[in-house]
PDB file of N, H, CA, C and O in Angstrom:
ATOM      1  N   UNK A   1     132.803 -23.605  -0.065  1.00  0.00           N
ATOM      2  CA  UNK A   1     133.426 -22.620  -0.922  1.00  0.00           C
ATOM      3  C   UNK A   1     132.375 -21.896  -1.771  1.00  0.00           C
ATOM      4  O   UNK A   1     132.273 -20.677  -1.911  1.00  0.00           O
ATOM      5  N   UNK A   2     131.782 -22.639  -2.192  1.00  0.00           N
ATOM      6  H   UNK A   2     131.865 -23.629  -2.079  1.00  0.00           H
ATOM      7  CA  UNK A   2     129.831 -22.403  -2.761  1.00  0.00           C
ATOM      8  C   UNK A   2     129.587 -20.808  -1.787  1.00  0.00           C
ATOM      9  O   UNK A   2     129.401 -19.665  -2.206  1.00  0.00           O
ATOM     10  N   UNK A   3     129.645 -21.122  -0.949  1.00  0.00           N
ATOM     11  H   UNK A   3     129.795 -22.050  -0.609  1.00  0.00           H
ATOM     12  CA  UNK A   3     128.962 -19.898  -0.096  1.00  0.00           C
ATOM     13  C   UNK A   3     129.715 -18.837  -0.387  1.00  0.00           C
ATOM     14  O   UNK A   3     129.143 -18.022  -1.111  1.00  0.00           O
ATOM     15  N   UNK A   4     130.935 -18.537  -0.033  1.00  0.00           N
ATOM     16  H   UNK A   4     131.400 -19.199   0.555  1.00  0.00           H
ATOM     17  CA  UNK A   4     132.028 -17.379  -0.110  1.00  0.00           C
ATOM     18  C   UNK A   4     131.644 -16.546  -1.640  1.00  0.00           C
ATOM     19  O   UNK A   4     131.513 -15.325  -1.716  1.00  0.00           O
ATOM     20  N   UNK A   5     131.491 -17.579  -2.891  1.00  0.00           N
ATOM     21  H   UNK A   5     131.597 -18.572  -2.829  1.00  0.00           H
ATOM     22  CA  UNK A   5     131.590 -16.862  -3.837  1.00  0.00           C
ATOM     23  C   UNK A   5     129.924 -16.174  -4.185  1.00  0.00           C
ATOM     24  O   UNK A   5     129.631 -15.293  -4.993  1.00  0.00           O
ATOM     25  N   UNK A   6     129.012 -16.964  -3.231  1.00  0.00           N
ATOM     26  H   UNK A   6     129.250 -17.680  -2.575  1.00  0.00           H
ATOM     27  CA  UNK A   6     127.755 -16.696  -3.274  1.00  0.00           C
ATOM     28  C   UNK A   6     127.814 -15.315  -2.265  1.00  0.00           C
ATOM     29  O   UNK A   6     127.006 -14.424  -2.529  1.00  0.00           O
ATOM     30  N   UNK A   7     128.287 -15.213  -1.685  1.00  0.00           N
ATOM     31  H   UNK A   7     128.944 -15.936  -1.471  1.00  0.00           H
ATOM     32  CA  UNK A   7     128.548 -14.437  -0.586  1.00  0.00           C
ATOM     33  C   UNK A   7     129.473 -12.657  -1.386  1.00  0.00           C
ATOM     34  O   UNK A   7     129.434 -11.488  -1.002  1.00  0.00           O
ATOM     35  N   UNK A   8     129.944 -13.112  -2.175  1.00  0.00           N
ATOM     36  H   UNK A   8     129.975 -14.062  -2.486  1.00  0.00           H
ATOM     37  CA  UNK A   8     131.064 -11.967  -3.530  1.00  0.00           C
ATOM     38  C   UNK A   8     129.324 -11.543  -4.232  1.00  0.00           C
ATOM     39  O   UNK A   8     128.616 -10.591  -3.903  1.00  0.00           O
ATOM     40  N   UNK A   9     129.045 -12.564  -5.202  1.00  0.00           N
ATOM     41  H   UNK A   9     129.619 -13.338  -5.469  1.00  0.00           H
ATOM     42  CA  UNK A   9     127.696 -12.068  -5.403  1.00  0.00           C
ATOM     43  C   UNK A   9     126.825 -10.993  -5.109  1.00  0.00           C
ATOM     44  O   UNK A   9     126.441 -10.048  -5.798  1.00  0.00           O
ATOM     45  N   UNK A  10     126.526 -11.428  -3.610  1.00  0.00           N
ATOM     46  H   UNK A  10     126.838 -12.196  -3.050  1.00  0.00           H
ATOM     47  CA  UNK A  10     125.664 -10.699  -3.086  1.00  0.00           C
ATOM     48  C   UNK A  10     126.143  -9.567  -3.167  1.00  0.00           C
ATOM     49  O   UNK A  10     125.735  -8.800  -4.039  1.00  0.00           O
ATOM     50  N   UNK A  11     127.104  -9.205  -2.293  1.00  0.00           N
ATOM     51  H   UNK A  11     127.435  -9.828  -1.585  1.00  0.00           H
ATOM     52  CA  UNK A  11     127.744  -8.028  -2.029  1.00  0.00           C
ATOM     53  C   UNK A  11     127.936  -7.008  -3.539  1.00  0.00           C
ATOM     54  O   UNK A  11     127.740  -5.793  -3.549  1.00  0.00           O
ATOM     55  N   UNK A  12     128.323  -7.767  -4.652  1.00  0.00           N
ATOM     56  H   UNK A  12     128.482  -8.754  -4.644  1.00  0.00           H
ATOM     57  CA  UNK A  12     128.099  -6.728  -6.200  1.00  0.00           C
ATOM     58  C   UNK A  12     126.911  -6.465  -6.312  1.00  0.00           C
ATOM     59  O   UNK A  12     126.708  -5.252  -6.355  1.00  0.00           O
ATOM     60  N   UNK A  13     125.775  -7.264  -6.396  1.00  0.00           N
ATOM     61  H   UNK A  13     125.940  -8.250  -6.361  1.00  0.00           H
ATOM     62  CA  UNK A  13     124.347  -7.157  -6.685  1.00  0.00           C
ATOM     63  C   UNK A  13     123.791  -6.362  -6.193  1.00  0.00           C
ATOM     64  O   UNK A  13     123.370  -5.411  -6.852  1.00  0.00           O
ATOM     65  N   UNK A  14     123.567  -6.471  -4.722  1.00  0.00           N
ATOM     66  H   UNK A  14     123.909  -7.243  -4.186  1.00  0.00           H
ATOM     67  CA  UNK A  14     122.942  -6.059  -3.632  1.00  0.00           C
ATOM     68  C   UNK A  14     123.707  -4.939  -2.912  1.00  0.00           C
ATOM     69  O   UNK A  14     123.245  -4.640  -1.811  1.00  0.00           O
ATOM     70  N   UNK A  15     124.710  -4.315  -3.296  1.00  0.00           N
ATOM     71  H   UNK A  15     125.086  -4.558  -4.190  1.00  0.00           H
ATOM     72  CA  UNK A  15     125.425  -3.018  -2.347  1.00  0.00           C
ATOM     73  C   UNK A  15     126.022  -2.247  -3.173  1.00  0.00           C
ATOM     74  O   UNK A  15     125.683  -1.077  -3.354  1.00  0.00           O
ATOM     75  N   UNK A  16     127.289  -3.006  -3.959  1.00  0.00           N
ATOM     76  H   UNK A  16     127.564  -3.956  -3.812  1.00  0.00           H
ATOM     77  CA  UNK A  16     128.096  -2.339  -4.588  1.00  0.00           C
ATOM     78  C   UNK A  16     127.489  -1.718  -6.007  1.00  0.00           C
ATOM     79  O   UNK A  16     127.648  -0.528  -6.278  1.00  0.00           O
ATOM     80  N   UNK A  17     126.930  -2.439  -6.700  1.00  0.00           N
ATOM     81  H   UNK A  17     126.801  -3.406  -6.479  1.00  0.00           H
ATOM     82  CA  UNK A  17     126.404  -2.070  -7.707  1.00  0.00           C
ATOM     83  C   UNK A  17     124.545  -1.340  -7.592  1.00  0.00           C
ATOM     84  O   UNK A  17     123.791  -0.934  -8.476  1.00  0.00           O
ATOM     85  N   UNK A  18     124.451  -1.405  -6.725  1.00  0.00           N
ATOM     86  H   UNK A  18     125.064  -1.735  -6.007  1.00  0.00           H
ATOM     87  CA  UNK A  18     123.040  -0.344  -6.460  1.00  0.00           C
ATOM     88  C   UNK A  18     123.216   0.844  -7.463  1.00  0.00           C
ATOM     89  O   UNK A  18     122.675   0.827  -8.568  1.00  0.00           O
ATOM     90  N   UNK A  19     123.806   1.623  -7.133  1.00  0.00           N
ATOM     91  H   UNK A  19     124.246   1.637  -6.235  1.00  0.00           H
ATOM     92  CA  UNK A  19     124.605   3.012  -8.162  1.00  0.00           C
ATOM     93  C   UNK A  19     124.103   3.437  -9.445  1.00  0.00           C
ATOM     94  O   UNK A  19     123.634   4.467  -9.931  1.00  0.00           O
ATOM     95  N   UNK A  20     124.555   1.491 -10.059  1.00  0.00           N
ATOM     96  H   UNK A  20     124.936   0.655  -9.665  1.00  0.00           H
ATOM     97  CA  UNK A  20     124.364   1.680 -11.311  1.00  0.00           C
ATOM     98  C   UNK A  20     123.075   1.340 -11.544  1.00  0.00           C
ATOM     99  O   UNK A  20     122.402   1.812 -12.461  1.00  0.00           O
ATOM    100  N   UNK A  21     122.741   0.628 -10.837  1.00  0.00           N
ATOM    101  H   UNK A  21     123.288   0.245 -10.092  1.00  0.00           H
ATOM    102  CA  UNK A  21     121.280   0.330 -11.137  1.00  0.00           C
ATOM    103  C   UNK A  21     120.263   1.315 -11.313  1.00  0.00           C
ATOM    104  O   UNK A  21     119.490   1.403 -12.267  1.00  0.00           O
ATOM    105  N   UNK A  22     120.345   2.153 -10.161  1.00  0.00           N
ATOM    106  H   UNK A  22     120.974   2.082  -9.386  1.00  0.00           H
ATOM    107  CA  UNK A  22     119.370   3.195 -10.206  1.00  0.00           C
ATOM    108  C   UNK A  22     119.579   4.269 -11.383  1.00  0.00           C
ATOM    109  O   UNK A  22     118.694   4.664 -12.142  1.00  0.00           O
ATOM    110  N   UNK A  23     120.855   4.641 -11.382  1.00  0.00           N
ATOM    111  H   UNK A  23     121.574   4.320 -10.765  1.00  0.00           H
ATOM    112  CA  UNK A  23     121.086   5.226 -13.254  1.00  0.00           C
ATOM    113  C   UNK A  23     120.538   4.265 -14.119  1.00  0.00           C
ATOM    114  O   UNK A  23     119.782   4.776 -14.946  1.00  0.00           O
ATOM    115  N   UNK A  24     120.676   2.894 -14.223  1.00  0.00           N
ATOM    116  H   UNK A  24     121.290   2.478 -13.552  1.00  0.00           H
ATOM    117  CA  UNK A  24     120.244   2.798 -15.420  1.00  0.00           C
ATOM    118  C   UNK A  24     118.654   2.483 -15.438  1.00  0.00           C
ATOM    119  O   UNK A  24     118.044   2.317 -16.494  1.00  0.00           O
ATOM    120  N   UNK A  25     118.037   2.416 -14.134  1.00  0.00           N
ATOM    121  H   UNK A  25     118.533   2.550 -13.276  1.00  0.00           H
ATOM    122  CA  UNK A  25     116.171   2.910 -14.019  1.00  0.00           C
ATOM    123  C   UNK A  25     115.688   4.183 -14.249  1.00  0.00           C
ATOM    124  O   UNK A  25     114.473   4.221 -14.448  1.00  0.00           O
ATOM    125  N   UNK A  26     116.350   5.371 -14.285  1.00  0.00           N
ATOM    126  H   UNK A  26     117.336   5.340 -14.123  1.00  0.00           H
ATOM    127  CA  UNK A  26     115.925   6.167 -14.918  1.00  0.00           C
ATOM    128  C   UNK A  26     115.671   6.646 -16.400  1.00  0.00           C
ATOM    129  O   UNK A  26     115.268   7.789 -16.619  1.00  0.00           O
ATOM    130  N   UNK A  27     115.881   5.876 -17.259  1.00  0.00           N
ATOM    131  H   UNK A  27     116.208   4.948 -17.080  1.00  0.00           H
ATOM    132  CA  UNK A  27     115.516   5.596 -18.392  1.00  0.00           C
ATOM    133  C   UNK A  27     115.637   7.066 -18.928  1.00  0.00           C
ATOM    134  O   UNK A  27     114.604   7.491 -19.446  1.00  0.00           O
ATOM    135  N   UNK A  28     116.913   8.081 -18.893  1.00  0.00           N
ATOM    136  H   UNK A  28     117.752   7.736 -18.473  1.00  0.00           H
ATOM    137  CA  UNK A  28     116.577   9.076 -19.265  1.00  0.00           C
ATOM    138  C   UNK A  28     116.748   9.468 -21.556  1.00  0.00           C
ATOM    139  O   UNK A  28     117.545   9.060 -22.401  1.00  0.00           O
ATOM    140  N   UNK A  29     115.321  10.558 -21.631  1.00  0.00           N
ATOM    141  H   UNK A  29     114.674  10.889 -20.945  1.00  0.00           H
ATOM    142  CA  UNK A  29     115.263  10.273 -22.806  1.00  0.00           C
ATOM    143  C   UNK A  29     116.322  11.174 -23.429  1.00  0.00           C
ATOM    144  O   UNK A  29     116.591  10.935 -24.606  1.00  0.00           O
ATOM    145  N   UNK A  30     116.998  12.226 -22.796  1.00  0.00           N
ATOM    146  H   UNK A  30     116.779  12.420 -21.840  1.00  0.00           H
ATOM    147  CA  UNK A  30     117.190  13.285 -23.398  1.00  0.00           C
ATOM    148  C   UNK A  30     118.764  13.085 -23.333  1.00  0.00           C
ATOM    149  O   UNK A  30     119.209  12.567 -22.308  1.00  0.00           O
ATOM    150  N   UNK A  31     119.857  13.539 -24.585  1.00  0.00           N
ATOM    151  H   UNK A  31     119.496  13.959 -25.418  1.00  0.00           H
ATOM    152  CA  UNK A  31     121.398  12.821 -24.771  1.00  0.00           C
ATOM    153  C   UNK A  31     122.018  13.771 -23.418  1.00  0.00           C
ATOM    154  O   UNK A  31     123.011  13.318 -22.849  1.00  0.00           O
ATOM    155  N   UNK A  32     121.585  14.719 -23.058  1.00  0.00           N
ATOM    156  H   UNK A  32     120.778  15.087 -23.520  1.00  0.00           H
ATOM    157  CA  UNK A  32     122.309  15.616 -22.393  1.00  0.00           C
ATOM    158  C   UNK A  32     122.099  14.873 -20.661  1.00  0.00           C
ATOM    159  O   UNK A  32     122.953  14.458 -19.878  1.00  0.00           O
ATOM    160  N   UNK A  33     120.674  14.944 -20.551  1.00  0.00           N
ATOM    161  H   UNK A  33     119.980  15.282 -21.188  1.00  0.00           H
ATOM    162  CA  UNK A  33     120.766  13.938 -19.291  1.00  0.00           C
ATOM    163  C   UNK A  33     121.706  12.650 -18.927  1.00  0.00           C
ATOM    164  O   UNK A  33     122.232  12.318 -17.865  1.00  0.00           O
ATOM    165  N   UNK A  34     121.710  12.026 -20.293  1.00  0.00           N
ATOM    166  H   UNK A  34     121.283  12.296 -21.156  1.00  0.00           H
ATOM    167  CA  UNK A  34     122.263  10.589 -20.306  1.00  0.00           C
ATOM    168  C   UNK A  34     123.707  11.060 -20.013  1.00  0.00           C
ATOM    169  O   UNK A  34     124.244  10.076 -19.503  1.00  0.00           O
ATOM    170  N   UNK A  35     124.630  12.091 -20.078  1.00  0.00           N
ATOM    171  H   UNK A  35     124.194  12.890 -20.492  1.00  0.00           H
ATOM    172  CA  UNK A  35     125.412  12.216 -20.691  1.00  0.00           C
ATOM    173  C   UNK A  35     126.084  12.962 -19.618  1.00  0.00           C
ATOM    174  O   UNK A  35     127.309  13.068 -19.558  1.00  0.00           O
ATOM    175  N   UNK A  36     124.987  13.655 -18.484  1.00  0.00           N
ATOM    176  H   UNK A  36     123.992  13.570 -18.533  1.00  0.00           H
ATOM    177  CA  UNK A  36     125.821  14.603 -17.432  1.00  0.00           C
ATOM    178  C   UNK A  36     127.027  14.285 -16.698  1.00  0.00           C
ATOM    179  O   UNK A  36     127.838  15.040 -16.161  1.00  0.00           O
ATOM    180  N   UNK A  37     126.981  12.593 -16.803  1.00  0.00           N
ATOM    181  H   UNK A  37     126.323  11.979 -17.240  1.00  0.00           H
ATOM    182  CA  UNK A  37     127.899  12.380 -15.405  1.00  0.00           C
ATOM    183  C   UNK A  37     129.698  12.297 -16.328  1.00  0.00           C
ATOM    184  O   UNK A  37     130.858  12.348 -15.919  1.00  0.00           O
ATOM    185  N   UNK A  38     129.169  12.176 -17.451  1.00  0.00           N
ATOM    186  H   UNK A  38     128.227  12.134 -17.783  1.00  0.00           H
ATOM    187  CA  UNK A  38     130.606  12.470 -18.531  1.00  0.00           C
ATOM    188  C   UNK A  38     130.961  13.847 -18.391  1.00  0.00           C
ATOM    189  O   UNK A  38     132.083  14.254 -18.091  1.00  0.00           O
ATOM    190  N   UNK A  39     129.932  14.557 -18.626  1.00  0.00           N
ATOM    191  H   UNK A  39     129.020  14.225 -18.870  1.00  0.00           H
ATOM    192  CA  UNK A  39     130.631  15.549 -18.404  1.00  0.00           C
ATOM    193  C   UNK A  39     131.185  16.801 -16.933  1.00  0.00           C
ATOM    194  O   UNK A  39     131.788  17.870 -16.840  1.00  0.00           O
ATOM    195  N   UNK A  40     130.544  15.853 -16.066  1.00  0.00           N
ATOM    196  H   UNK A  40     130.054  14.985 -16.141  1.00  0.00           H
ATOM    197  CA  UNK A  40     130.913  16.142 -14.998  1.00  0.00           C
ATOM    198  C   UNK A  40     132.559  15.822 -14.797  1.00  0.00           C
ATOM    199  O   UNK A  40     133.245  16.682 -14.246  1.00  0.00           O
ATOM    200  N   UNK A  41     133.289  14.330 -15.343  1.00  0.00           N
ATOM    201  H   UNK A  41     132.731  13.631 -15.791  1.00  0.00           H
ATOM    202  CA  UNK A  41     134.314  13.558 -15.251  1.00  0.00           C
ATOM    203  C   UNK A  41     135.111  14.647 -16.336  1.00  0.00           C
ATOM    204  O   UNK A  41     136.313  14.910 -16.293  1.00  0.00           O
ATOM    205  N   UNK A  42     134.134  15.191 -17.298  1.00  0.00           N
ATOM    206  H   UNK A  42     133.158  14.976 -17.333  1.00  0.00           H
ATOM    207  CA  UNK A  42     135.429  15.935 -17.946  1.00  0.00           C
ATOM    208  C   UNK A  42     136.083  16.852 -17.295  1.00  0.00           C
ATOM    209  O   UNK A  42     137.300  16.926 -17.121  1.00  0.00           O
ATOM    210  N   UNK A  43     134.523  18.174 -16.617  1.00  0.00           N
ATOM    211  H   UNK A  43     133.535  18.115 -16.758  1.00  0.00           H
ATOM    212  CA  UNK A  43     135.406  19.191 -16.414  1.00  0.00           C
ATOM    213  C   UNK A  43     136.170  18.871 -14.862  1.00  0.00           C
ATOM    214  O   UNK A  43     136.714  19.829 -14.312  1.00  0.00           O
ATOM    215  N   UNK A  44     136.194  17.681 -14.265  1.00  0.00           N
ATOM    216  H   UNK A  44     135.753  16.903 -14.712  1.00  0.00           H
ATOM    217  CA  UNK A  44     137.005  17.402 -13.174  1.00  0.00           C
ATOM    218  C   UNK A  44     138.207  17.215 -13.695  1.00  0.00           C
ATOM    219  O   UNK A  44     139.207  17.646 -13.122  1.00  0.00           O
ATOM    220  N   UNK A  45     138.272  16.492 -14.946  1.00  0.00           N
ATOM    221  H   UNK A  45     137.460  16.141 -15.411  1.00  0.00           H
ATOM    222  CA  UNK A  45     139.652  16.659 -15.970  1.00  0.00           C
ATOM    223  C   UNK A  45     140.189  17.361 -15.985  1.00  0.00           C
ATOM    224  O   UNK A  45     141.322  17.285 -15.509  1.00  0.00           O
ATOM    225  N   UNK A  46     139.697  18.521 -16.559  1.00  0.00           N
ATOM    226  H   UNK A  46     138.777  18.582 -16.946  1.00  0.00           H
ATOM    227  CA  UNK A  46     140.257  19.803 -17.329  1.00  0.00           C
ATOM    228  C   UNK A  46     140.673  20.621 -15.916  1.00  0.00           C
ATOM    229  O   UNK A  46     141.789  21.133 -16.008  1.00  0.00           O
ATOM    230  N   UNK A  47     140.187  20.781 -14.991  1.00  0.00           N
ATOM    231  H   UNK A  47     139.280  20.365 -14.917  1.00  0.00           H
ATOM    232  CA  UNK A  47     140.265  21.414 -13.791  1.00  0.00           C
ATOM    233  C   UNK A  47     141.756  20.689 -13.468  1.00  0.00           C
ATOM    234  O   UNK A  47     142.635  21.537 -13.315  1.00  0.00           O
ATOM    235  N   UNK A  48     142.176  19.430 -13.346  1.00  0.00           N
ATOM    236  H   UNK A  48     141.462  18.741 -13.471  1.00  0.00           H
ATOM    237  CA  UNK A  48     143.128  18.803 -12.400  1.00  0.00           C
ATOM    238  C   UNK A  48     143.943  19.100 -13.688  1.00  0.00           C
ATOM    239  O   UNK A  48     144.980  19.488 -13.150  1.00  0.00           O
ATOM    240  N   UNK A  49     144.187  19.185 -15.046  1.00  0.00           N
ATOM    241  H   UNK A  49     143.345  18.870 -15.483  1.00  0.00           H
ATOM    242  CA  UNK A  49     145.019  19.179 -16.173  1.00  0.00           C
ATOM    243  C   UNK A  49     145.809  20.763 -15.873  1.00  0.00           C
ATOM    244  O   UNK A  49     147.038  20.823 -15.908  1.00  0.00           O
ATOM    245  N   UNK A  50     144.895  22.108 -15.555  1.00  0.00           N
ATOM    246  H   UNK A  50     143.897  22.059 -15.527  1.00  0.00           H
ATOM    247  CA  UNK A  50     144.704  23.062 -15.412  1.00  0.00           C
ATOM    248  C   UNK A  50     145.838  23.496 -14.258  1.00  0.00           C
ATOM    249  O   UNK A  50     146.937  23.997 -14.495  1.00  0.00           O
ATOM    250  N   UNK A  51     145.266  23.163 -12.921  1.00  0.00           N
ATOM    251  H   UNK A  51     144.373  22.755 -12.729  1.00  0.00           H
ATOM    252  CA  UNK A  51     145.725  22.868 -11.473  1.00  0.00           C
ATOM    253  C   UNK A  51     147.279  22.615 -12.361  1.00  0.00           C
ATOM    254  O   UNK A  51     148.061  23.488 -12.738  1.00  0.00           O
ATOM    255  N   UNK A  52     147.392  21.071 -12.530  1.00  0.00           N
ATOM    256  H   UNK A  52     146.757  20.362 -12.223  1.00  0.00           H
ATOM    257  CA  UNK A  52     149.083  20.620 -12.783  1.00  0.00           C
ATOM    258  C   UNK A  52     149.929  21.620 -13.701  1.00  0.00           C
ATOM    259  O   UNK A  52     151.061  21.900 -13.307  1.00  0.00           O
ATOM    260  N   UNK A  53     149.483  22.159 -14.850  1.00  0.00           N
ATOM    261  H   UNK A  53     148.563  21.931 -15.171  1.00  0.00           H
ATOM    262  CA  UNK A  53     150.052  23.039 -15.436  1.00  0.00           C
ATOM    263  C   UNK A  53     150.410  24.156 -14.827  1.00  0.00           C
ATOM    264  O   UNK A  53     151.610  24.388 -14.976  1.00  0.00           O
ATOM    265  N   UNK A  54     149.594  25.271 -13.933  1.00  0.00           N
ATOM    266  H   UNK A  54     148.619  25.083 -13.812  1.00  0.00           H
ATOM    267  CA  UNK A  54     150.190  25.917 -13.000  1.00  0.00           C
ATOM    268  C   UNK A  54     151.077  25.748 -11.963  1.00  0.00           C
ATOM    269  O   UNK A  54     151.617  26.686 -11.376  1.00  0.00           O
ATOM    270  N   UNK A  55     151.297  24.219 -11.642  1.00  0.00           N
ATOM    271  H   UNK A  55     150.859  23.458 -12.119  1.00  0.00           H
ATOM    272  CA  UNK A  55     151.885  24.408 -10.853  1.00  0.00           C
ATOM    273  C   UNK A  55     153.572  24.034 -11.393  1.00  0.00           C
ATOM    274  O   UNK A  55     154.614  24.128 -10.744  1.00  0.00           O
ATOM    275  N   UNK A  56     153.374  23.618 -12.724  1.00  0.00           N
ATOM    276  H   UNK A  56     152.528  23.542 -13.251  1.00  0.00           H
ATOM    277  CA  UNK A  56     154.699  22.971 -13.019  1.00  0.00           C
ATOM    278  C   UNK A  56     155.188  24.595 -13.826  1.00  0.00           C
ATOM    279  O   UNK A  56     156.285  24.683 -14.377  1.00  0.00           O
ATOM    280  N   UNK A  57     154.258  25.723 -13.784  1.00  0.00           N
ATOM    281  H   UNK A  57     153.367  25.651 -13.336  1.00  0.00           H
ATOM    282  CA  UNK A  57     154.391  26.620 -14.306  1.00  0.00           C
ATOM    283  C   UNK A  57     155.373  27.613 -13.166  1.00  0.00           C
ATOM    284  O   UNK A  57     156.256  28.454 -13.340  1.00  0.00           O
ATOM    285  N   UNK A  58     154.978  27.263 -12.439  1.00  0.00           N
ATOM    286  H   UNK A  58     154.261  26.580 -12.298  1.00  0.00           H
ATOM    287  CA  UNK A  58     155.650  28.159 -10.832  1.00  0.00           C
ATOM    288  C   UNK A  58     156.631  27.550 -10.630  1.00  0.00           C
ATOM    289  O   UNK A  58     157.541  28.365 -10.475  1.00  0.00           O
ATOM    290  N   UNK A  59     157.133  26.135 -10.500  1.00  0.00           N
ATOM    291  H   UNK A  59     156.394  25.473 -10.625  1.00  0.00           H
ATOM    292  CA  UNK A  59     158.260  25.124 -10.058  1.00  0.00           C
ATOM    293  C   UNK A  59     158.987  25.956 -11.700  1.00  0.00           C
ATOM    294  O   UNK A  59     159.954  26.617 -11.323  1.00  0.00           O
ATOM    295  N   UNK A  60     158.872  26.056 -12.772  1.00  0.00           N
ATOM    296  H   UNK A  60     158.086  25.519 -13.078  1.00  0.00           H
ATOM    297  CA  UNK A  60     159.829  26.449 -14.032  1.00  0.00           C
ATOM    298  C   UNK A  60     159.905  27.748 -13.383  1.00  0.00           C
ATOM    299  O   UNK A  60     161.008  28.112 -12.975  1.00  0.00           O
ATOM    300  N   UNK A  61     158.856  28.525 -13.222  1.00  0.00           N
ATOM    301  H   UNK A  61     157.960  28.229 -13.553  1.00  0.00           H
ATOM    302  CA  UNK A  61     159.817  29.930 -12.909  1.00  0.00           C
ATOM    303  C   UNK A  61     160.416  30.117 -11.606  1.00  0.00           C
ATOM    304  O   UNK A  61     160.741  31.304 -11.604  1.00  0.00           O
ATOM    305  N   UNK A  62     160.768  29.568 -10.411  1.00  0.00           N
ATOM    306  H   UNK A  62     160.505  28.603 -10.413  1.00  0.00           H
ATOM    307  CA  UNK A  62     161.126  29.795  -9.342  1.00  0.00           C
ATOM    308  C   UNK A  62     162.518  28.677  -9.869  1.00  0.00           C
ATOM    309  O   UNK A  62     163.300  28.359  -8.973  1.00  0.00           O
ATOM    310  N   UNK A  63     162.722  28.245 -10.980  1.00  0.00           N
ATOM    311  H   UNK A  63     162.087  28.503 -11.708  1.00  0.00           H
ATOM    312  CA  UNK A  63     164.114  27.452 -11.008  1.00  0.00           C
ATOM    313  C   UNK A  63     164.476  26.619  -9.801  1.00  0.00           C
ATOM    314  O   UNK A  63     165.497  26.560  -9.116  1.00  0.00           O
ATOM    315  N   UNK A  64     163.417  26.052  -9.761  1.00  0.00           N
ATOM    316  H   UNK A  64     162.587  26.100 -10.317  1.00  0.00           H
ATOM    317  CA  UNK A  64     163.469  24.987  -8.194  1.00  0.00           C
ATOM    318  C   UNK A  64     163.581  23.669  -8.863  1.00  0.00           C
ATOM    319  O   UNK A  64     164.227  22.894  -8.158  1.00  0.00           O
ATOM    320  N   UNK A  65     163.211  23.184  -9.887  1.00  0.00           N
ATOM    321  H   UNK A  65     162.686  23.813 -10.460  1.00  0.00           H
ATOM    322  CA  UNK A  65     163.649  22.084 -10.496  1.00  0.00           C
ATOM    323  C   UNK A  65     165.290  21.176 -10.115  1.00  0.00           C
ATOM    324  O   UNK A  65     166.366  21.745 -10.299  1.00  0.00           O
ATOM    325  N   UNK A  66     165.223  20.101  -9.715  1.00  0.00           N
ATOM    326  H   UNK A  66     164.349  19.638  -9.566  1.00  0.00           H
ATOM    327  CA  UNK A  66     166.748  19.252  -9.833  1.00  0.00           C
ATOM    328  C   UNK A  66     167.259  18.882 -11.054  1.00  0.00           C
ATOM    329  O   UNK A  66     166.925  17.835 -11.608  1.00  0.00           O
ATOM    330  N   UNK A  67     167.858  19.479 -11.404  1.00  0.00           N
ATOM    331  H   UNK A  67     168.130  20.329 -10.954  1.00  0.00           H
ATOM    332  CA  UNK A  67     168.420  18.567 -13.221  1.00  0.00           C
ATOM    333  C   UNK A  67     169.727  17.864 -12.930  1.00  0.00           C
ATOM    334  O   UNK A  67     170.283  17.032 -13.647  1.00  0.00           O
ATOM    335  N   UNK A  68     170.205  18.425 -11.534  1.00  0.00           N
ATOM    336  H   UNK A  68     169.754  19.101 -10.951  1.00  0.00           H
ATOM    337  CA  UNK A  68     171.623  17.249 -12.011  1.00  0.00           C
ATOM    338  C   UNK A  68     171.237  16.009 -11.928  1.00  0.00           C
ATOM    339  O   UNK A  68     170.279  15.605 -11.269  1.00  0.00           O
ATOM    340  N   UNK A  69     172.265  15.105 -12.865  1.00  0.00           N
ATOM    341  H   UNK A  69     173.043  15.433 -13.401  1.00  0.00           H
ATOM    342  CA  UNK A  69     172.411  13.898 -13.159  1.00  0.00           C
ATOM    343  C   UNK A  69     173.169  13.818 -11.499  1.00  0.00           C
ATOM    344  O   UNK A  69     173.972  14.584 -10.966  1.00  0.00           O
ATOM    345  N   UNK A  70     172.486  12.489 -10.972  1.00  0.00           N
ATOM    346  H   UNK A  70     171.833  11.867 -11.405  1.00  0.00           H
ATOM    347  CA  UNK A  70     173.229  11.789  -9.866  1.00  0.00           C
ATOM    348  C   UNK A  70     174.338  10.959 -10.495  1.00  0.00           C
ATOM    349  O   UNK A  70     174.180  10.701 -11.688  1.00  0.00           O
ATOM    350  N   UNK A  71     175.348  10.532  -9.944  1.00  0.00           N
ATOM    351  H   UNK A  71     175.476  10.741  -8.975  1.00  0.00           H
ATOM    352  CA  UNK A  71     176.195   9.476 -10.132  1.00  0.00           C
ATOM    353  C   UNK A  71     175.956   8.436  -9.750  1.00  0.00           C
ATOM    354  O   UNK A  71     175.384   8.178  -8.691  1.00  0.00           O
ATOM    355  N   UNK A  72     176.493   7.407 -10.827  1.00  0.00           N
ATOM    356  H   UNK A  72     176.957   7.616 -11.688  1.00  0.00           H
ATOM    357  CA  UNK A  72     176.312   6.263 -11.092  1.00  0.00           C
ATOM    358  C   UNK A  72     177.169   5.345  -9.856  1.00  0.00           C
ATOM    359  O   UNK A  72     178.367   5.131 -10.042  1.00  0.00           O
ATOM    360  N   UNK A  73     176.582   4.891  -8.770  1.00  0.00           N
ATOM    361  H   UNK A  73     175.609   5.065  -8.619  1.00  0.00           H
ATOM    362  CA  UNK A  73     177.365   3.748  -8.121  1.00  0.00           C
ATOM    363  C   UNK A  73     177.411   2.949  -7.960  1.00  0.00           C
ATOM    364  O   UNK A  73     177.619   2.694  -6.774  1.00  0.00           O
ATOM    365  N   UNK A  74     177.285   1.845  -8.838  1.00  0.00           N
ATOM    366  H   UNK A  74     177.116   2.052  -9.801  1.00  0.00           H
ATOM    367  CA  UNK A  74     177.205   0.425  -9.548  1.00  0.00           C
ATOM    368  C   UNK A  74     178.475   0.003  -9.124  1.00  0.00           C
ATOM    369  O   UNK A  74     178.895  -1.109  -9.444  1.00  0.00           O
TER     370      UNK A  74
END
C-alpha cells in the first residue's frame, strides 16, 4: 500500500505540479510580473460576466423566458 501512495507522490511532485514550480523559479522582482497570471483570470472574468449579461439581455428582450409556475403533483 506503501507504494500506491508513494506512487500519488510522485505523480504531484514530478508531473502535476511542475507548473508551479517553474513560476515559482522565476523569482520575479517586479508586482506586475508576479501578478500577470491574476490578471489574466480577471479579464477572463469580466469577459464571461460580460458574454452572460448579453445574453440574458437578448433571452429578456425576445420574451422567451418560461415563468409559468408548473403544477404541483404530489
Amino acid at each position: 500500500m506503501t507504494e500506491f501512495f508513494e506512487g500519488i507522490s510522485w505523480l504531484f511532485e514530478n508531473v502535476l505540479l511542475v507548473p508551479l514550480d517553474w513560476l515559482r523559479s522565476l523569482e520575479l522582482d517586479s508586482w506586475w510580473g508576479a501578478n500577470a497570471i491574476n490578471f489574466v483570470f480577471i479579464i477572463i472574468g469580466m469577459i464571461a460576466f460580460a458574454y452572460w449579461c448579453k445574453q440574458l439581455k437578448i433571452f429578456q428582450d425576445a420574451d422567451d423566458e418560461n415563468t409559468r409556475s408548473k403544477p404541483y403533483l404530489g
